[in-house]
C-alpha positions as CSV (number, residue, x, y, z in Angstrom):
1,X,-35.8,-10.6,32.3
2,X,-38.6,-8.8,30.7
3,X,-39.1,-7.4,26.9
4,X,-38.3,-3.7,28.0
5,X,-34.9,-4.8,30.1
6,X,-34.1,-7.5,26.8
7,X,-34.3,-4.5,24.2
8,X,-32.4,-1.7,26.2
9,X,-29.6,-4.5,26.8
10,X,-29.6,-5.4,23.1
11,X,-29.6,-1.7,22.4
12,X,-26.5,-1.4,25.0
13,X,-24.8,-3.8,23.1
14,X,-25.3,-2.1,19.5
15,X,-23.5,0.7,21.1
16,X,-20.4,-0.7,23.0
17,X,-17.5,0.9,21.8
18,X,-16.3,-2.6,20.2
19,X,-19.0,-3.0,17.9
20,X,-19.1,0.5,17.0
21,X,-15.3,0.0,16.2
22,X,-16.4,-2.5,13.9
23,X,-19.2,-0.7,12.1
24,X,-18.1,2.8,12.1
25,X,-17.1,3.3,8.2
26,X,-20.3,1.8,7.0
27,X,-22.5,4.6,9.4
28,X,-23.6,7.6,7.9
29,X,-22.4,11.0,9.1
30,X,-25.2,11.7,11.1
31,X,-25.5,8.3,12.6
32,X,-21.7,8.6,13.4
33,X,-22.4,12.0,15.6
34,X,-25.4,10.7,17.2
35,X,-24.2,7.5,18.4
36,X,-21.0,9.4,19.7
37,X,-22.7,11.9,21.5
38,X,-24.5,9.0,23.3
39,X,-21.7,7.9,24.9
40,X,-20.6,8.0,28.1
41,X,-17.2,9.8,28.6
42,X,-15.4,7.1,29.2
43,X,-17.1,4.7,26.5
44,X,-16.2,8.2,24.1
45,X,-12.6,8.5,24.6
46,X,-12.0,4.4,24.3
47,X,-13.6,4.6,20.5
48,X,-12.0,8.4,19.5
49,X,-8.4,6.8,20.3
50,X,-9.7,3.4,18.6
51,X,-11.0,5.3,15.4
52,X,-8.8,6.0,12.2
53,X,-7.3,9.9,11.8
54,X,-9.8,10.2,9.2
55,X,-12.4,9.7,11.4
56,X,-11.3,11.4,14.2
57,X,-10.8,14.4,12.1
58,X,-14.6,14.3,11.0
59,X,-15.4,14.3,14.6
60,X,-13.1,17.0,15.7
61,X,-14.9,18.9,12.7
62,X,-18.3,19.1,14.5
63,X,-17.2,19.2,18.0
64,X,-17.5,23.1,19.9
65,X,-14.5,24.7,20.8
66,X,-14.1,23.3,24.4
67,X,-15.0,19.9,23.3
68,X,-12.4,20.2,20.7
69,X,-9.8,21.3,22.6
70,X,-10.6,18.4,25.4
71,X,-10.2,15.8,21.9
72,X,-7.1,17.2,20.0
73,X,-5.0,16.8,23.9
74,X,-6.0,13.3,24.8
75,X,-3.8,12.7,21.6
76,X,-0.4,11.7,21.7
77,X,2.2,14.6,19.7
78,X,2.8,11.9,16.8
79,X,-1.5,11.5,16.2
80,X,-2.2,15.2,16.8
81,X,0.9,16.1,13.4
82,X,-1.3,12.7,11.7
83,X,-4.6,15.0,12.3
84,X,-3.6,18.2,11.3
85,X,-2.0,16.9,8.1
86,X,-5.7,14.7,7.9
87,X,-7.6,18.5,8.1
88,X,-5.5,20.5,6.4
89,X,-3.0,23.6,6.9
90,X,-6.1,25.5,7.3
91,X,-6.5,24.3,10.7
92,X,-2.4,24.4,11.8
93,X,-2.9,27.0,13.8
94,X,-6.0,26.4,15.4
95,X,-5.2,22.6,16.6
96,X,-1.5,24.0,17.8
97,X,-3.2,26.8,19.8
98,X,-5.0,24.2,21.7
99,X,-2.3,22.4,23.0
100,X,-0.2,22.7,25.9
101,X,3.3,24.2,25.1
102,X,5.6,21.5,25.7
103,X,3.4,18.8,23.3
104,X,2.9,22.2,20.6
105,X,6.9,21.8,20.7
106,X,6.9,18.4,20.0
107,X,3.8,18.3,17.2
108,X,5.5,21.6,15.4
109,X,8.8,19.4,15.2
110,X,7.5,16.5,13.8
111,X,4.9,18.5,11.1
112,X,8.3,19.4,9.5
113,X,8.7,15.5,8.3
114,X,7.1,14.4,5.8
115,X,4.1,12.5,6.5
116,X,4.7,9.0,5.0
117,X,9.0,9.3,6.2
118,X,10.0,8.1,9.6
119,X,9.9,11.8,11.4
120,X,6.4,12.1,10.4
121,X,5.9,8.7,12.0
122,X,7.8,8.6,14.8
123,X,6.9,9.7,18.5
124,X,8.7,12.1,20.5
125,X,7.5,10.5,23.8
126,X,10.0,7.4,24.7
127,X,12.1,5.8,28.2
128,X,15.3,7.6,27.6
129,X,18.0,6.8,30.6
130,X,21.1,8.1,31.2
131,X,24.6,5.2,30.7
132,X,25.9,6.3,34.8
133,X,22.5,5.5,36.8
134,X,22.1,1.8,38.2
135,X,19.1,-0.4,37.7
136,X,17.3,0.1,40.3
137,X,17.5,4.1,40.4
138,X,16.5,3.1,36.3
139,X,13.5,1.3,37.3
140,X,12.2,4.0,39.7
141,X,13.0,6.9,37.2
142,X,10.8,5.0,34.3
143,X,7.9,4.4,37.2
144,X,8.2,8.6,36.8
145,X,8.2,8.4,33.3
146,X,5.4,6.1,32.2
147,X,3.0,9.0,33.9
148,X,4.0,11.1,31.1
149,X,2.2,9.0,28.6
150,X,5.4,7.8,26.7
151,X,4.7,6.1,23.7
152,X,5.9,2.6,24.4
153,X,7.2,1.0,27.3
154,X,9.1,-2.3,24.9
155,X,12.3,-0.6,25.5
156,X,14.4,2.0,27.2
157,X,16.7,5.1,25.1
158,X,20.3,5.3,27.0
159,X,21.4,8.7,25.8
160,X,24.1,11.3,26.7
161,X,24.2,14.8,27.9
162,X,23.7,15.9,24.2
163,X,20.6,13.1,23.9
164,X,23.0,11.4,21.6
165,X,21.9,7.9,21.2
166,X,24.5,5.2,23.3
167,X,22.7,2.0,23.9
168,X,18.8,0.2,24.2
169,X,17.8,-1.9,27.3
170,X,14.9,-3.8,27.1
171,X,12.6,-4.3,30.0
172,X,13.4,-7.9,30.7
173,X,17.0,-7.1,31.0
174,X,16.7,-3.8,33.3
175,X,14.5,-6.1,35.5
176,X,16.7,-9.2,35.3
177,X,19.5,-7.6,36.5
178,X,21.5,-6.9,39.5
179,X,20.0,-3.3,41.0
180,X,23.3,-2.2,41.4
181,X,24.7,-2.3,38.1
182,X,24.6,0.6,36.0
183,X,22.8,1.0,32.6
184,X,26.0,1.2,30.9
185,X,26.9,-2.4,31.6
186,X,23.7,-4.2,30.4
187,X,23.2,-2.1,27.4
188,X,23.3,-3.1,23.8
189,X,25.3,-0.6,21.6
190,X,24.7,-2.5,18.6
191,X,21.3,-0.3,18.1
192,X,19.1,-0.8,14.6
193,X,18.0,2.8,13.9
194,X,16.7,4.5,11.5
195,X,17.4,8.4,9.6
196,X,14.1,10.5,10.2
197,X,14.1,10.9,5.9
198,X,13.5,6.8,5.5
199,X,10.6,6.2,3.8
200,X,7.9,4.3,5.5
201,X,7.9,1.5,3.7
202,X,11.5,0.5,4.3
203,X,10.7,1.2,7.6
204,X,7.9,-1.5,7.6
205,X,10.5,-4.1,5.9
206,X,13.1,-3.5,8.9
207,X,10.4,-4.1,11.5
208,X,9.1,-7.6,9.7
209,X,12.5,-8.8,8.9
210,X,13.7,-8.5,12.7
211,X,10.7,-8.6,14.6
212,X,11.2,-5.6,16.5
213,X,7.9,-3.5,18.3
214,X,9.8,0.1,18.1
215,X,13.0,1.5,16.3
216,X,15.0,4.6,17.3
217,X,14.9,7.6,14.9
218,X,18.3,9.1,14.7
219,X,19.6,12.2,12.7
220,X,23.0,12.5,10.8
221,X,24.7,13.7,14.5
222,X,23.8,10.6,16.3
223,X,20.5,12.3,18.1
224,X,17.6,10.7,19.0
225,X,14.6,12.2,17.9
226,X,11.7,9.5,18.5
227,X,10.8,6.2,17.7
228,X,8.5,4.5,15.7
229,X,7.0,1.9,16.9
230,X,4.7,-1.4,15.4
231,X,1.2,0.2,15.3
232,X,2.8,3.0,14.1
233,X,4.2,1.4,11.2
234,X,1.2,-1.5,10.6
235,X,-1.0,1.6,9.8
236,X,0.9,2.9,7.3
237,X,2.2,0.2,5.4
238,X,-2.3,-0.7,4.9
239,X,-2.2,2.9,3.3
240,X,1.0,2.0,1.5
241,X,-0.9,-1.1,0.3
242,X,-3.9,0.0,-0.2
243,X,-2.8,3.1,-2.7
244,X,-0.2,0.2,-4.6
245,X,-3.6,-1.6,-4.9
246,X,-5.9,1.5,-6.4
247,X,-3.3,2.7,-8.8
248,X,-2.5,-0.8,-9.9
249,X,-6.3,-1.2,-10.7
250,X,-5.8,2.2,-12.4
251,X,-7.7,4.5,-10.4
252,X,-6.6,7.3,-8.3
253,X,-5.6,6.5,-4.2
254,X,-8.8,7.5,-2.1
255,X,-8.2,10.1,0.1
256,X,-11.3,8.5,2.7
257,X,-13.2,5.2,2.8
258,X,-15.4,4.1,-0.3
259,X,-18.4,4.8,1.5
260,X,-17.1,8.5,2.2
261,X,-16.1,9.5,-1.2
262,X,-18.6,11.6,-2.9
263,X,-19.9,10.3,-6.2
264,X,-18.2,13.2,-7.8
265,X,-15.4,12.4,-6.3
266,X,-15.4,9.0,-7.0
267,X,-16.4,9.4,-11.1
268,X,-13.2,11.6,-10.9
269,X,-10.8,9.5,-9.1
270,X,-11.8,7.1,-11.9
271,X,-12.3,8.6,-15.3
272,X,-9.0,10.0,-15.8
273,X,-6.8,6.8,-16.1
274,X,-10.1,5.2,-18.4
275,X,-9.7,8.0,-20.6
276,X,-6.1,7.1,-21.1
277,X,-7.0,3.5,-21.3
278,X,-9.7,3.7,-24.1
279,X,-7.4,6.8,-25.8
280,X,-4.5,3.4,-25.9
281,X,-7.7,0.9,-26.7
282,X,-8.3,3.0,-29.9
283,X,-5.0,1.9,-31.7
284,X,-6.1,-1.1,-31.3
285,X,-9.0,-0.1,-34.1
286,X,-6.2,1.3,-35.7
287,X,-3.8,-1.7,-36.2
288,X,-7.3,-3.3,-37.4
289,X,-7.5,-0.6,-39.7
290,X,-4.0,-1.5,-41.2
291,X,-4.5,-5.1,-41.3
292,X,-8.0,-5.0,-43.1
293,X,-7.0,-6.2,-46.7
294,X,-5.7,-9.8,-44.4
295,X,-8.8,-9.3,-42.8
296,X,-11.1,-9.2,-45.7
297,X,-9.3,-12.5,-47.5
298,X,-9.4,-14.4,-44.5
299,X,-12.2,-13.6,-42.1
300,X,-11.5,-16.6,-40.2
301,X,-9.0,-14.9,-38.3
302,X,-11.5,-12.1,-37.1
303,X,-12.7,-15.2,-34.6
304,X,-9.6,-15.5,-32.6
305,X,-8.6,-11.9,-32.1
306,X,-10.5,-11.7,-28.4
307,X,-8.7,-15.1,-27.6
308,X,-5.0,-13.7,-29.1
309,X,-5.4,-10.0,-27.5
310,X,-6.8,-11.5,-23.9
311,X,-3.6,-13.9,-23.8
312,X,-1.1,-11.3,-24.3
313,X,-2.9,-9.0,-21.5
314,X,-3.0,-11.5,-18.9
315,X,0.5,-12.8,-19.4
316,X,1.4,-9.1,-18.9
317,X,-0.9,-8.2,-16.2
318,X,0.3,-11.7,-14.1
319,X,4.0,-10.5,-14.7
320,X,3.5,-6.8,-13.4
321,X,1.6,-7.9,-10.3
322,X,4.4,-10.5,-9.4
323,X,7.9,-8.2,-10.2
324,X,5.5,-5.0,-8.1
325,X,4.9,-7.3,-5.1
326,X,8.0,-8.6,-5.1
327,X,9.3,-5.0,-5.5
328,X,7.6,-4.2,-2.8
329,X,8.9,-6.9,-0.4
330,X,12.5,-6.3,-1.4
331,X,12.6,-9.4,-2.9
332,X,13.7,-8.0,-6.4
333,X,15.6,-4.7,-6.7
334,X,16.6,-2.4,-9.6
335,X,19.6,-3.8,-10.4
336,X,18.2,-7.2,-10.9
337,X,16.2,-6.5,-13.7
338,X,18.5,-8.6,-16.0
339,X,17.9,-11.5,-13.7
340,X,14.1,-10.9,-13.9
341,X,14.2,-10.4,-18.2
342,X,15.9,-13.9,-17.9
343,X,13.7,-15.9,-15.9
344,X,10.4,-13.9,-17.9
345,X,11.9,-15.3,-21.0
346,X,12.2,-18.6,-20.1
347,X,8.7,-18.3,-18.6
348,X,6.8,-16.3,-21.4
349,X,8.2,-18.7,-24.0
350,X,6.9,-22.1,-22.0
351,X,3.5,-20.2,-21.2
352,X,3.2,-19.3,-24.6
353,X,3.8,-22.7,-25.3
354,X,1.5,-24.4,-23.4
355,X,-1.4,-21.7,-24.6
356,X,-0.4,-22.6,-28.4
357,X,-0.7,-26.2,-28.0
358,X,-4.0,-25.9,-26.3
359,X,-5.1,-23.2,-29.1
360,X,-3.9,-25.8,-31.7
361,X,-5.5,-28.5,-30.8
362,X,-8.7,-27.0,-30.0
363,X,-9.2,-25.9,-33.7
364,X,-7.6,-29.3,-35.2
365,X,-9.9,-31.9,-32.8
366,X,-13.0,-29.6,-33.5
367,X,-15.7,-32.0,-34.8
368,X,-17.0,-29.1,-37.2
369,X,-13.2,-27.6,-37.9
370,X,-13.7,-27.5,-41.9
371,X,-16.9,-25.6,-41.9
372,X,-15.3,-23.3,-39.2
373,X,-12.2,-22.4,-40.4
374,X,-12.1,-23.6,-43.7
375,X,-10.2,-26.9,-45.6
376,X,-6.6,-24.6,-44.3
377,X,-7.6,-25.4,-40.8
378,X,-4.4,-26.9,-39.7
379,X,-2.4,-23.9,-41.3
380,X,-4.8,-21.2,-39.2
381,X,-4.2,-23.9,-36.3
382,X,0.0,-23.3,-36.5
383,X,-1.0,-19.4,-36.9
384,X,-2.9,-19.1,-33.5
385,X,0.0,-21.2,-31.9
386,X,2.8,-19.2,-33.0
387,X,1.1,-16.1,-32.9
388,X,0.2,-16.9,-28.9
389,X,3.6,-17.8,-28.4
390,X,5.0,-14.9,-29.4
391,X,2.3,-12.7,-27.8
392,X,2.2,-14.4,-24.6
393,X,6.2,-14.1,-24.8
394,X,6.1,-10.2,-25.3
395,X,3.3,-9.8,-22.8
396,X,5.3,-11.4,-19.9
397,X,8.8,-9.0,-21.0
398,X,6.8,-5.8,-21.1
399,X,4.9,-6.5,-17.6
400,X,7.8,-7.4,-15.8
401,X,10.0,-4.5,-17.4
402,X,7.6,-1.9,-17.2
403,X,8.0,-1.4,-13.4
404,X,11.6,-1.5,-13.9
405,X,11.3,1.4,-16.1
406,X,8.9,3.3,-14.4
407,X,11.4,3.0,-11.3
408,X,14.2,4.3,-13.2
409,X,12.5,6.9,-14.4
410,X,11.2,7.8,-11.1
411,X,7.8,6.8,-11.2
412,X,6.0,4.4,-8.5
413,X,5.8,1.4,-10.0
414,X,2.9,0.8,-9.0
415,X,1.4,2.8,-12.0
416,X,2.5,0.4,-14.3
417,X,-2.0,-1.1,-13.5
418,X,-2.9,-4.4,-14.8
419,X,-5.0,-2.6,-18.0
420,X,-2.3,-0.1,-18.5
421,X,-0.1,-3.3,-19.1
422,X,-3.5,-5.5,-21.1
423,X,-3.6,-2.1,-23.3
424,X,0.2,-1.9,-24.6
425,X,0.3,-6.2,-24.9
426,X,-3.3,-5.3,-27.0
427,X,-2.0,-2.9,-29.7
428,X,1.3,-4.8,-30.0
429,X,-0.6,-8.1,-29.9
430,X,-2.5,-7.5,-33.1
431,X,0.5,-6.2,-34.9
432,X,2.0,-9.8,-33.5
433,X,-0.9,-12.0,-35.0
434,X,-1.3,-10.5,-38.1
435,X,2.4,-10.5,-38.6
436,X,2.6,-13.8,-37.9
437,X,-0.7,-14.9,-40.4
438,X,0.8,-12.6,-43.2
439,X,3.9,-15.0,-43.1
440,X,2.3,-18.4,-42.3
441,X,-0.8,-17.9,-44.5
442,X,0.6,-15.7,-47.8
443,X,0.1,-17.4,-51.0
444,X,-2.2,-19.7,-49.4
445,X,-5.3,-17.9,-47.6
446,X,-3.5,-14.1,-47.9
């Protein structure tokens, strides 16, 4: 093989459809259009179906009006809702008028759904069998069927004359069974479904608790309207995730990739909930403020406010992230907070512990202790361990109750971000320690 043939192979292979799969968000815009446009057909419609809405939505954006049209109907009726909510309701109209009648039916329906709730989910296009046919005229009608691009092929819908949901068949039963026996005698009527106003990411516990690769959406009168199925479903519990994960890091949920935000964007996304944090951080200058007579007669404590205030933040911040998640997951619910304030109690007063002992010791062993903190060394010693126990203590309540309340309230919990939590446990930390010293040190140092 010569150079020339080695290069146009290595070039061949920068622009297969898997690697370009793989490296798509981090291409610029134009790269993105040029190495598309490079593509065979084939190669073209493998990576378009492959790519995120997002992405397919940028495309769509540049393509001409034949090429668009020939994009938006290789899409199933479930993606084609996912794109025009992605563009906008700008462009309703336009992406509906290129469709085909039967699939505008079927995309028009589901755009009334919300977007993150099982109808805005779900798929129109499943097996759907009626109870009186027998296997083998069941097997032959799917064969008909699967040429219609249905959504999965995992299971089969038995419905009545009014598409009233009766039974599910899976394909190793239909296939396993006698041909003569009708649908009605191998189906299961014990069906899991779900109402088309569940949110998505009860939908995503159901599927991980009983393993299932689609569910059956059903309306309050017993009719099937779709199913959602395990891609469906994997792809929105990531952007479930991922938002938990930007507003717990207090920022605002990215509407695109990192690389895709504009910096303008991005500065915006992100000063808002730093504002608020450095509007809470300035009571913290505040409690100072109050506290500057104890301050003045015993500078010594000045040294262990960044050890006292980081305490109480991270106890919070570790208790909010573990009650969220566990929100999350189902694992905790809003009735349980009494369970929760229980165990946190138990847990913020051993942690506190264990950080006061440490803190304690660390200024009584000190080789240089008396010229550090003075001949009362042992007193500011008990000061820093009560003062972390009871900081630590009242970090842990407030992160794990803060969720609670914001749930009540109706607010995602989520919100309740690790610094939103490290800026109450900051103020009230202060007010804590100096408490604390004012009792432990008056008469002596105060």
């Amino acid at each position: 093989m010569d150079n020339n043939d080695q290069i146009l192979d290595e070039k061949q292979d920068e622009n297969s459809v898997m690697n370009l799969t793989d490296i798509w968000s981090s291409l610029a815009p134009d790269e993105r259009r040029e190495k598309f446009k490079d593509l065979p057909r084939t190669d073209a419609e493998e990576l378009f179906l492959s790519l995120h809405t997002h992405d397919q939505a940028e495309l769509i954006e540049e393509a001409g009006p034949l090429e668009r049209r020939s994009w938006v109907r290789m899409l199933a009726p479930d993606d084609v809702a996912d794109l025009i909510q992605e563009m906008g309701p700008d462009t309703k109209e336009e992406l509906l008028s290129l469709l085909d009648p039967q699939t505008k039916r079927e995309v028009t329906a589901l755009l009334a759904y919300a977007e993150d709730a099982a109808g805005g989910l779900m798929s129109s296009r499943f097996v759907r069998l009626r109870p009186d046919i027998s296997v083998d005229e069941a097997i032959s009608y799917i064969r008909i069927q699967a040429k219609t691009h249905v959504e999965t092929i995992y299971y089969a819908y038995v419905l009545d004359s009014d598409q009233k949901l009766l039974g599910v068949v899976s394909f190793r039963e239909l296939f396993s069974a006698a041909p003569n026996k009708k649908i009605a005698e191998i189906m299961h009527t014990d069906v899991l479904k779900v109402p088309p106003e569940m949110d998505q990411e009860k939908i995503g516990r159901i599927f991980s608790q009983q393993d299932l690769m689609a569910v059956p959406v059903v309306d309050e009168h017993g009719i099937m309207k779709g199913i959602v199925t395990f891609d469906d479903v994997a792809t929105a519990i990531q952007e479930e995730a991922t938002e938990d994960i930007h507003k717990f890091g207090a920022v605002e949920t990215l509407d695109a990739p990192y690389l895709k935000i504009s910096m303008l964007e991005m500065i915006r996304k992100r000063a808002g909930w730093l504002m608020i944090l450095f509007l809470g951080e300035m009571f913290t200058a505040t409690a100072m403020g109050y506290f500057h007579t104890e301050i003045e007669r015993a500078v010594v404590l000045a040294l262990f406010i960044p050890l006292i205030i980081s305490s109480g933040g991270n106890s919070g911040s570790q208790a909010s992230t573990l009650i969220i998640r566990a929100m999350a997951l189902g694992e905790v619910r809003l009735r349980d907070w009494w369970r929760v304030l229980g165990r946190e109690l138990m847990a913020g007063l051993a942690l506190g512990l264990c950080l006061g002992l440490v803190g304690l010791l660390r200024i009584i062993v000190w080789p240089t202790r008396e010229s550090l903190y003075g001949e009362h060394y042992a007193l500011i010693g008990v000061t820093v361990m009560c003062s972390l126990i009871g900081i630590v203590l009242w970090g842990t309540i407030a992160g794990s109750m803060l969720p609670f309340i914001l749930k009540k309230i109706g607010f995602d919990p989520a919100s309740s971000s690790a610094p939103a939590v490290a800026t109450l446990v900051d103020v009230t930390g202060l007010v804590i320690y100096f408490s604390v010293a004012s009792l432990i040190l008056s008469g002596v140092m105060l």
